[in-house]
C-alpha positions as CSV (number, residue, x, y, z in Angstrom):
1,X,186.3,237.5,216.8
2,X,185.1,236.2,220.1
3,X,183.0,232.8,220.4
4,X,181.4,231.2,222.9
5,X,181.2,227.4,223.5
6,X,178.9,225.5,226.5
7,X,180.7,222.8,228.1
8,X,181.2,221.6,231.8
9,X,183.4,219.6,234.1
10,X,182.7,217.3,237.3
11,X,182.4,219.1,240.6
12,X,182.3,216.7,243.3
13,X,179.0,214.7,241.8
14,X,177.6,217.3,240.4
15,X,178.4,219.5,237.4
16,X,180.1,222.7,237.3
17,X,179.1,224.8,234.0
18,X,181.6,226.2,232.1
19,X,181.4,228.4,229.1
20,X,185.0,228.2,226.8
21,X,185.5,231.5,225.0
22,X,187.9,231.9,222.4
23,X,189.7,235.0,221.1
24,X,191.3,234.8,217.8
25,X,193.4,237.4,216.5
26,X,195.8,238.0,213.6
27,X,199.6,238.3,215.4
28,X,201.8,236.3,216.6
29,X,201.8,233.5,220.0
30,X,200.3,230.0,220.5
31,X,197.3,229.0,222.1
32,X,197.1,230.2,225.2
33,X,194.6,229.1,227.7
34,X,193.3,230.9,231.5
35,X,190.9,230.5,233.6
36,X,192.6,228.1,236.2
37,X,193.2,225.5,234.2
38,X,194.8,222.5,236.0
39,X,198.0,220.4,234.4
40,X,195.6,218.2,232.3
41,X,193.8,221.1,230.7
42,X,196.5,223.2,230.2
43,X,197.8,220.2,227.8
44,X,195.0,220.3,226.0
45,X,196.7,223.2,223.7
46,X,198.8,220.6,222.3
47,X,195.6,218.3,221.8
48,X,193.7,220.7,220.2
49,X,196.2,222.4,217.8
50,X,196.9,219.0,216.5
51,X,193.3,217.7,216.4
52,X,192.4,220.8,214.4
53,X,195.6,220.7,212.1
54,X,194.0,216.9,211.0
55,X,190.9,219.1,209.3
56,X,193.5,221.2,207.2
57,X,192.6,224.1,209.8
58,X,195.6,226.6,209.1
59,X,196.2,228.1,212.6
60,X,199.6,230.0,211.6
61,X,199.8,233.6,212.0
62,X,197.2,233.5,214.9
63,X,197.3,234.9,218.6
64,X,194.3,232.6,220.0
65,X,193.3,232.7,223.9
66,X,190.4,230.6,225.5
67,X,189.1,231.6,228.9
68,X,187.0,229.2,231.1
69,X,184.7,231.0,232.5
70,X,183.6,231.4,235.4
71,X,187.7,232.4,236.3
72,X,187.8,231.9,240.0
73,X,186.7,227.9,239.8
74,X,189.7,225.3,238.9
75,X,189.0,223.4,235.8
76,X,190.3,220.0,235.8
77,X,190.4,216.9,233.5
78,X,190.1,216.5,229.3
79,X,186.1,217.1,229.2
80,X,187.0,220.4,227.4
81,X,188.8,219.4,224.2
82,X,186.6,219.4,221.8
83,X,184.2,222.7,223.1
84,X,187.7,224.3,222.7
85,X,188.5,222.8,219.7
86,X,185.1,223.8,218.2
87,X,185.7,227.3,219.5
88,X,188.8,227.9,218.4
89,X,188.1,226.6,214.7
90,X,184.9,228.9,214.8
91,X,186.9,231.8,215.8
92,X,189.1,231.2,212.9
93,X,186.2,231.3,210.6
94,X,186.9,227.0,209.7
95,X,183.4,226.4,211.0
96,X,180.1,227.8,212.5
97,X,179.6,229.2,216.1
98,X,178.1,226.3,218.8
99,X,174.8,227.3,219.3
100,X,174.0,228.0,223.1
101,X,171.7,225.3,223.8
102,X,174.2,222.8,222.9
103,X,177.0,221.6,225.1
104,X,180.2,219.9,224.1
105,X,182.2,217.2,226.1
106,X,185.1,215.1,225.2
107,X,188.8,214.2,225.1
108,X,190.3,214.8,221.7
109,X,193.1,212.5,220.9
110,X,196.3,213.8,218.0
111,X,194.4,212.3,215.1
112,X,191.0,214.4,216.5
113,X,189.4,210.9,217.5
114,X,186.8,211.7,220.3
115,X,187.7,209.1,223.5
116,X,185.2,208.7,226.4
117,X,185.6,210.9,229.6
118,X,185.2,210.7,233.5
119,X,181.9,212.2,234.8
120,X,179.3,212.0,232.2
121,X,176.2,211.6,234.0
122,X,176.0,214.5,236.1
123,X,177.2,216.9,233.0
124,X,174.5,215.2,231.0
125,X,171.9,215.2,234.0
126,X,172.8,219.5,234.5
127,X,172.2,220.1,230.6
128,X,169.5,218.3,230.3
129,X,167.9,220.6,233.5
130,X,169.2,223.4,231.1
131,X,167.3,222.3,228.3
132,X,170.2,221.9,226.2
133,X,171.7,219.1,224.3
134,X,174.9,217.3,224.8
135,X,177.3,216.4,221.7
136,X,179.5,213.9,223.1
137,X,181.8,211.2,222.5
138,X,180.0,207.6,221.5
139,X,181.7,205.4,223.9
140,X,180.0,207.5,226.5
141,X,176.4,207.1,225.1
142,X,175.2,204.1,227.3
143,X,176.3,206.2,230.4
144,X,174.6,209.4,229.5
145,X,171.4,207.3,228.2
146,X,170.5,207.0,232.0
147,X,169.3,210.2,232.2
148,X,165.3,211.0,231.5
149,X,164.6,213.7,228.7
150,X,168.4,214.1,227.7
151,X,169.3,215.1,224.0
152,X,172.2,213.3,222.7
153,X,174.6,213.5,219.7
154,X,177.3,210.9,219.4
155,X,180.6,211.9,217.4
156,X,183.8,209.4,217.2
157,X,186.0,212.2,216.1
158,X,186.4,215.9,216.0
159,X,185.8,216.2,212.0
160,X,182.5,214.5,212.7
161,X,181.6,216.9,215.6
162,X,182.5,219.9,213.2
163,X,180.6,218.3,210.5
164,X,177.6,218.0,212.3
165,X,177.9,221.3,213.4
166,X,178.0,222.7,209.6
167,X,174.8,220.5,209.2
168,X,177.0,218.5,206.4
169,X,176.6,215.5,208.4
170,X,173.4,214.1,210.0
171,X,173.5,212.6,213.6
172,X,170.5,210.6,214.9
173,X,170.2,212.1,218.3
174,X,169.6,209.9,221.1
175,X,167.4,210.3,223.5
176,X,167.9,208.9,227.5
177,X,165.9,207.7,229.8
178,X,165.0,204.6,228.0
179,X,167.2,202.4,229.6
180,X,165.4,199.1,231.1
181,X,165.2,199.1,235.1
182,X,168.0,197.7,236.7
183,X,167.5,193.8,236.8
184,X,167.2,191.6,239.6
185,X,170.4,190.6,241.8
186,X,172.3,188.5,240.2
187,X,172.8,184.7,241.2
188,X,176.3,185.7,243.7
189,X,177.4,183.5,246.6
190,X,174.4,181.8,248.4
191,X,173.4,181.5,252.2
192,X,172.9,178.4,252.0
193,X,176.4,178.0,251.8
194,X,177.0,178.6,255.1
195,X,176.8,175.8,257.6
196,X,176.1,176.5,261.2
197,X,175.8,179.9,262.7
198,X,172.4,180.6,263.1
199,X,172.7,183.6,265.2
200,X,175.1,185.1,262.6
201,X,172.6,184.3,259.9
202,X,170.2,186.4,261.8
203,X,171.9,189.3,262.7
204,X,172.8,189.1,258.3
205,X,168.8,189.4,257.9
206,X,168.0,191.9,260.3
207,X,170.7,194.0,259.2
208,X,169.6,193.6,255.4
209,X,165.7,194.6,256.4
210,X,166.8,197.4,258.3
211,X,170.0,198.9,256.7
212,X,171.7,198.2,259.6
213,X,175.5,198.0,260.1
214,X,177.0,195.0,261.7
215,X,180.1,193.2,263.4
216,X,181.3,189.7,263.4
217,X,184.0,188.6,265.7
218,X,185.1,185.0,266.1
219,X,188.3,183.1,265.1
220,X,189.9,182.6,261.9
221,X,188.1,180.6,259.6
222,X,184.6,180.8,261.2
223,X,182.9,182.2,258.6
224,X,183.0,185.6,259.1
225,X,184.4,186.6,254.9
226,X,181.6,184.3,253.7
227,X,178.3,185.7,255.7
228,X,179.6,189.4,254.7
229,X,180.4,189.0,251.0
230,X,176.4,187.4,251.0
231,X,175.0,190.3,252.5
232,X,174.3,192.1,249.1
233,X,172.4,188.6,247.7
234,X,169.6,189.5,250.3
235,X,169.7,193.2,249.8
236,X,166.5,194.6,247.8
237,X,167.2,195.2,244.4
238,X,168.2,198.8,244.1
239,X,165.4,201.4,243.1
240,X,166.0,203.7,240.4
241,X,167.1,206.6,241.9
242,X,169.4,204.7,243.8
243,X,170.6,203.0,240.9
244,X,171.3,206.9,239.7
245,X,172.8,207.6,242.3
246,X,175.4,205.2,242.6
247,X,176.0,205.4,239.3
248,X,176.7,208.5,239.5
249,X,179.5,208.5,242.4
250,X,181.2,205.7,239.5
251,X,180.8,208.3,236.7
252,X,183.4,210.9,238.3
253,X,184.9,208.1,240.3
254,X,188.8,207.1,239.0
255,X,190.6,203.6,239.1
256,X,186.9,202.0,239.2
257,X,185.5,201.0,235.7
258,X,183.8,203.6,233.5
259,X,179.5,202.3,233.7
260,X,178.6,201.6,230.9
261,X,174.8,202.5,232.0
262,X,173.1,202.0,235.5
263,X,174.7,200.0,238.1
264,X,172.6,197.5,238.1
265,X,173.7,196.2,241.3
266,X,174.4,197.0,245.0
267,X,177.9,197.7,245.3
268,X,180.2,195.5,248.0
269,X,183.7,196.9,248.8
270,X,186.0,195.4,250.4
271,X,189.5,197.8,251.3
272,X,192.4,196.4,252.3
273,X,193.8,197.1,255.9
274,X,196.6,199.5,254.6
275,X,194.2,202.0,253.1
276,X,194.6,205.9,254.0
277,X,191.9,208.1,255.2
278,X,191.8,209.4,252.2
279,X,191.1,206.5,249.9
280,X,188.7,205.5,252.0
281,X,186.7,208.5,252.7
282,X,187.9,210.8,249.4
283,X,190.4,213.3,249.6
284,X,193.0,214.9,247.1
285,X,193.9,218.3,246.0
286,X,191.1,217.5,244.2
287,X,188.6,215.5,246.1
288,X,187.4,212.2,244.9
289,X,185.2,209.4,246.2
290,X,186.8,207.3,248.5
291,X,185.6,204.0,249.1
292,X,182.6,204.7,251.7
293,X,181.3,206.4,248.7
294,X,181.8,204.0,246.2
295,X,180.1,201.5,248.5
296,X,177.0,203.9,248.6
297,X,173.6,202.1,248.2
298,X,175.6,199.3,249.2
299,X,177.9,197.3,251.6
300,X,181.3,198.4,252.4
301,X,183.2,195.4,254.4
302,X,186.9,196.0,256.2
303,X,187.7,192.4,256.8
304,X,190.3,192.9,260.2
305,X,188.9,196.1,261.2
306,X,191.3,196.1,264.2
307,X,194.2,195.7,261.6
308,X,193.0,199.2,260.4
309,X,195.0,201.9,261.6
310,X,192.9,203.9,264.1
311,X,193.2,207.3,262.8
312,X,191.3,205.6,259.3
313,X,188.7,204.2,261.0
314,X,188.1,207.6,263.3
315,X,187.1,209.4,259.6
316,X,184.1,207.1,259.4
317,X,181.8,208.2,262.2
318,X,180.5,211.5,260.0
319,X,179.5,209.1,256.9
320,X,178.5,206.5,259.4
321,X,175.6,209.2,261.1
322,X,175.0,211.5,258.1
323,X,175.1,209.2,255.3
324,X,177.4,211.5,253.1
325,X,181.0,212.8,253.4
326,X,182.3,216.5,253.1
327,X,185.5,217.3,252.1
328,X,186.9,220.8,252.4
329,X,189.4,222.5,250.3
330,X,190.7,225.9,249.1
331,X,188.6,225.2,246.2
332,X,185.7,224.6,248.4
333,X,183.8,222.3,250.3
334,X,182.2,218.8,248.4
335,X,179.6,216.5,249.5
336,X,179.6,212.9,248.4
337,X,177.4,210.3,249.0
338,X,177.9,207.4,251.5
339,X,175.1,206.0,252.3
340,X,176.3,202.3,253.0
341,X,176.1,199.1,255.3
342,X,179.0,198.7,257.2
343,X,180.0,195.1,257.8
344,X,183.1,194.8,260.2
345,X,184.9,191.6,261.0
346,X,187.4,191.3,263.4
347,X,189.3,188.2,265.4
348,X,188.4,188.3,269.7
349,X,192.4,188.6,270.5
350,X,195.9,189.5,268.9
351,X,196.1,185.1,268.2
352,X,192.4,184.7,267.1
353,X,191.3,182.1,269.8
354,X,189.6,183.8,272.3
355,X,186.7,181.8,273.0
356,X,187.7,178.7,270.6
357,X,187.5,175.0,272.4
358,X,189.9,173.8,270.2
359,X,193.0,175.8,270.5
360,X,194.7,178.1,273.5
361,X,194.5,181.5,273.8
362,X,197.7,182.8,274.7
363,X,196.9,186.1,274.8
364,X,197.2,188.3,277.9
365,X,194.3,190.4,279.5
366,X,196.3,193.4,278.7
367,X,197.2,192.7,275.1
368,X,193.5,191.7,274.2
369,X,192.2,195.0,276.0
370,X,194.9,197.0,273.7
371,X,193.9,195.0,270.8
372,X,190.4,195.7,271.0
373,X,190.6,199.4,271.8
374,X,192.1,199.8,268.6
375,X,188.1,200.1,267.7
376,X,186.8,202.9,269.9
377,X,183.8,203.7,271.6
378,X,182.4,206.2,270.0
379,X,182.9,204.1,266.7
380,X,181.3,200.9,268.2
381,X,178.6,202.6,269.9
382,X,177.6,203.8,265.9
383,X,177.3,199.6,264.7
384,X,173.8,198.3,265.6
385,X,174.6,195.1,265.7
386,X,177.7,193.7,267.0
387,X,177.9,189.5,267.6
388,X,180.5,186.7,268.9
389,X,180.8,184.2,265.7
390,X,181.9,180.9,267.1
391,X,183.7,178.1,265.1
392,X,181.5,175.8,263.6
393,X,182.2,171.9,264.4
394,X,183.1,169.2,262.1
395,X,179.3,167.6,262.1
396,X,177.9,171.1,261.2
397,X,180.3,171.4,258.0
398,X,178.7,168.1,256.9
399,X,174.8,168.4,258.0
400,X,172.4,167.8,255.1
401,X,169.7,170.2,254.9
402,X,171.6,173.6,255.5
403,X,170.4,176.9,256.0
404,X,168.0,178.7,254.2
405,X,168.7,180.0,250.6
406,X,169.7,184.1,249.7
407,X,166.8,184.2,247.8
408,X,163.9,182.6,250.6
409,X,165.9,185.1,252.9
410,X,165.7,187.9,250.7
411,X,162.1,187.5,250.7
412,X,161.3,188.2,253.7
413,X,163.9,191.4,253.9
414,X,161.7,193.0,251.0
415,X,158.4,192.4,252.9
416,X,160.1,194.2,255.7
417,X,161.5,197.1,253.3
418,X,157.7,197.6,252.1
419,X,156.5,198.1,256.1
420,X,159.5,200.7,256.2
421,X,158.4,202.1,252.8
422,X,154.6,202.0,253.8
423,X,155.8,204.9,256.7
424,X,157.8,206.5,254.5
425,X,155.0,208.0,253.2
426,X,153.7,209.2,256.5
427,X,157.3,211.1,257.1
428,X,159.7,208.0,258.2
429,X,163.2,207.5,256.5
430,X,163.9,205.5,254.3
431,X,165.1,202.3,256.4
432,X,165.0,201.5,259.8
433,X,168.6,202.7,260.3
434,X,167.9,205.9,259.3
435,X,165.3,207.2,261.8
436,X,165.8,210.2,263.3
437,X,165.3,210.8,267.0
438,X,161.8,212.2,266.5
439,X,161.0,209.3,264.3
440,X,161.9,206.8,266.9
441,X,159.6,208.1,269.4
442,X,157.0,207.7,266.8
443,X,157.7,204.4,265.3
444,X,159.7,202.7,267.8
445,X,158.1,202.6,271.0
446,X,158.1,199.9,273.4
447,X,155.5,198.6,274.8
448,X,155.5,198.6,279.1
449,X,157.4,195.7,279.7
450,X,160.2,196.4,277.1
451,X,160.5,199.7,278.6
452,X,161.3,198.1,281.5
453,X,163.6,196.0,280.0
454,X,165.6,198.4,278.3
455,X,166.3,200.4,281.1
456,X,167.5,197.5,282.5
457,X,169.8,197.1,279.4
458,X,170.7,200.9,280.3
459,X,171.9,200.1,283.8
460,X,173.9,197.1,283.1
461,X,175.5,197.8,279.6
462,X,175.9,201.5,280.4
463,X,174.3,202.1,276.8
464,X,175.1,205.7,276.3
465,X,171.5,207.9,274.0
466,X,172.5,206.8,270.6
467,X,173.5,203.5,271.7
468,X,169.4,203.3,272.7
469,X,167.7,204.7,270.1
470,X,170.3,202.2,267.7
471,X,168.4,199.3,270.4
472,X,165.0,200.5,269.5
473,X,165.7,200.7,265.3
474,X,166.9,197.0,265.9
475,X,163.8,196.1,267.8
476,X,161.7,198.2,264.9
477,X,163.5,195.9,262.6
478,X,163.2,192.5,264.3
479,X,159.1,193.8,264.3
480,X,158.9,194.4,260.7
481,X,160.5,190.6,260.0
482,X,157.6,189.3,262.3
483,X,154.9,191.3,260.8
484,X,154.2,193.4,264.1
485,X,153.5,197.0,264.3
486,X,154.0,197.2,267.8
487,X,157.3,196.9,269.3
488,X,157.3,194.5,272.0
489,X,159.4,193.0,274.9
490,X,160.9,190.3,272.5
491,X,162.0,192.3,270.1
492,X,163.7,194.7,272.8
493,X,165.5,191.1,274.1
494,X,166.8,190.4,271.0
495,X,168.1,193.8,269.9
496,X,169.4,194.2,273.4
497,X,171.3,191.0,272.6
498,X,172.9,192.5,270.2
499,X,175.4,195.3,271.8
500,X,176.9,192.2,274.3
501,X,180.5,193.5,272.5
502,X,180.2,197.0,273.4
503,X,180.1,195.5,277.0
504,X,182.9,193.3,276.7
505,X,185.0,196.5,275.4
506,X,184.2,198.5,278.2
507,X,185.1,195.5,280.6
């Protein structure tokens, strides 16, 4: 007898749908189980045999083979335990088929305990599309609860599963989508911590009301950690489908902790210099997030971007631009998400005091020019923003009255997010950042005199196309904080002002 079980595994973010078929016949062999099966789920044999011996299933005298189907796509992971499980005991005749419109997720441990899986949401969010239900395991329920319209059926063990399946045992189905909004951002470090820099402090805000990605160089112990790790306190909360999104990158996402529902908060990662290309963009035989995706919707900061070997940093100019990374194996090509804020910080010179009154550089012309070159052009030209962060003086650390809170800043980034949501309707991107070239012609020309002034910016800085629309998105931006709908010579100044490093590295 041949049955059929629905069931699916993570591909990339999205869901790849699977349909476990089991063949039972009198003779003799083990389970045996094709369909490119990877290492994890060709275990699963064991698993299953000795989940289904804890129901007093007899599987002796039995030649069973499962088949994933479809053949030609890898399986990976412990997602299909229990639809093989369930299959192979309703092949035996120990329980009734799976109807169609119901998939089946979950890891089966030896005692036939149902524990929580990688990539949930999407598996949820594809059956749901499918207008089936999903039996899964319980600790997964808040995840899968995200989703709008989804059917769900929480087992803690396979004899509950089968139970449920022989309609001896009721299970209240849940239903998703109910999940409150994700709240406010939570009370995190503080502007107003800050003393000094008030240049740096308004580079932070423009960046946060445009999406716009930023550098900070100065010496040690200016404050360049502190204004980064406070960019996400003046981000807008995150929408819901944001929220989905990201979520969604954690779901399949490994060595990151399992959401227990929405991320309810804009992610900030912060790599260490030593990362590969591959943990920071994805990679692997099979491909997983890297970093730039698990900052998506958020902030990704490399603290010492010059530290970062230069090969690494080249991989982030197609995430930087497109907002997404593709990684291409013989199993195919997968898209993730990256649509982040890059914050880079970096010291002016091999020793850090470049610039600083109150110690000597030692540094030589040549080693600072092989020091910053370690961040190329092309890479540089891609970061709207790019400021000198001096060292603040002893009177500044101990002025009363410091800068202005996260939360009075933040106010005026979301009034500057509605402006850019307000043209979103008429065909802009989302954020400022994201304009395309036509978009900038539309919404982010100059008036006369800052034409005239950014072609003088164009002479003297040698400020190659994208390195002028990224000046005019910047001016849009500085607009939108001020309330203007027309971009005028001020704004061009100060945007202007803002690629001074990509000078000094051509110098």
């Amino acid at each position: 007898m041949v049955t059929r079980v629905n069931s699916a595994v993570p591909r990339g973010v999205e869901a790849l749908c699977v349909q476990v078929e089991v063949d039972a016949r009198y003779g003799q062999g083990e389970l045996a189980v094709v369909g490119l099966p990877d290492a994890a789920v060709r275990e699963a044999r064991q698993r299953v045999l000795a989940a289904v011996r804890q129901l007093g299933a007899d599987m002796a005298g039995r030649a069973i083979v499962v088949n994933l189907s479809p053949a030609e796509e890898r399986k990976e992971g412990a997602l299909l335990d229990l639809a093989m499980a369930c299959g192979v005991l309703a092949a035996c005749g120990h329980a009734p088929a799976v109807p169609p419109d119901l998939w089946l997720l979950g890891e089966l441990a030896l005692d036939g305990a149902l524990r929580p899986v990688r990539g949930v949401l999407p598996i949820v969010e594809a059956a749901t599309e499918a207008g089936a239900a999903v039996l899964l395991p319980a600790d997964n329920l808040g995840e899968a609860r995200v989703i709008a319209g989804a059917r769900l059926f929480p087992a803690r063990s396979l004899g509950e599963g089968v139970a449920f399946l022989r309609g001896e045992k009721a299970i209240a189905p849940e239903s998703g989508g109910n999940g409150s909004p994700p709240p406010a951002p939570p009370d995190g470090p503080d502007l107003a911590d800050v003393s000094g820099q008030p240049q740096a402090r308004r580079a932070l805000e423009i960046a946060a009301a445009g999406g716009h990605h930023l550098l900070l160089m100065g010496p040690p112990g200016a404050g360049k950690t502190m204004l980064a790790q406070r960019l996400p306190g003046i981000l807008p909360p995150l929408q819901e489908d944001e929220a989905l999104a990201t979520t969604k990158v954690y779901s399949v996402a490994e060595r990151v902790p399992r959401p227990a529902g929405l991320v309810a908060h804009r992610p900030f990662r912060a790599p260490h210099h030593t990362i590969s290309a591959a943990g920071l963009v994805g990679g692997g035989s099979m491909p997983r997030p890297g970093e730039v995706s698990l900052a998506h919707n958020g902030v990704l900061f490399l603290d010492e971007i010059t530290e970062f070997r230069r090969d690494v940093l080249e991989v982030l100019r197609q995430p930087l631009e497109s907002g997404e990374v593709v990684i291409a194996r013989a199993v195919g090509a997968l898209r993730f998400p990256a649509r982040f804020q890059l914050v880079a910080a970096s010291n002016p010179c091999p020793c850090g005091h470049l610039g600083d009154p109150r110690r000597e550089c030692r540094c030589t012309p040549p080693q600072i020019q092989r020091y910053r070159a370690r961040l190329s052009g092309p890479l540089l030209d891609r970061i709207d923003l790019q400021i000198e962060v001096p060292p603040v003086g002893f009177g500044e650390l101990f002025a009363r009255g410091g800068g202005e809170s996260s939360a009075t800043v933040r106010t005026r980034v979301v009034a500057a997010r509605e402006r850019q949501l307000a043209r979103r309707r008429e065909g802009a991107a989302a954020t400022n950042a994201m304009l395309t070239a036509q978009q900038v012609r539309r919404w982010c020309h100059p008036d006369a005199e800052g034409q005239r002034l950014l072609e003088l910016a164009v002479g003297r800085l040698g400020l190659s196309a994208r390195g002028v629309h990224r000046v005019l998105r910047v001016a849009r931006t500085i607009a939108d904080l001020e309330g203007s709908s027309a971009v005028a010579a001020r704004h061009v100044a100060e945007a202007v002002a803002y690629r001074t490093l990509e000078r000094a590295a051509r110098m």
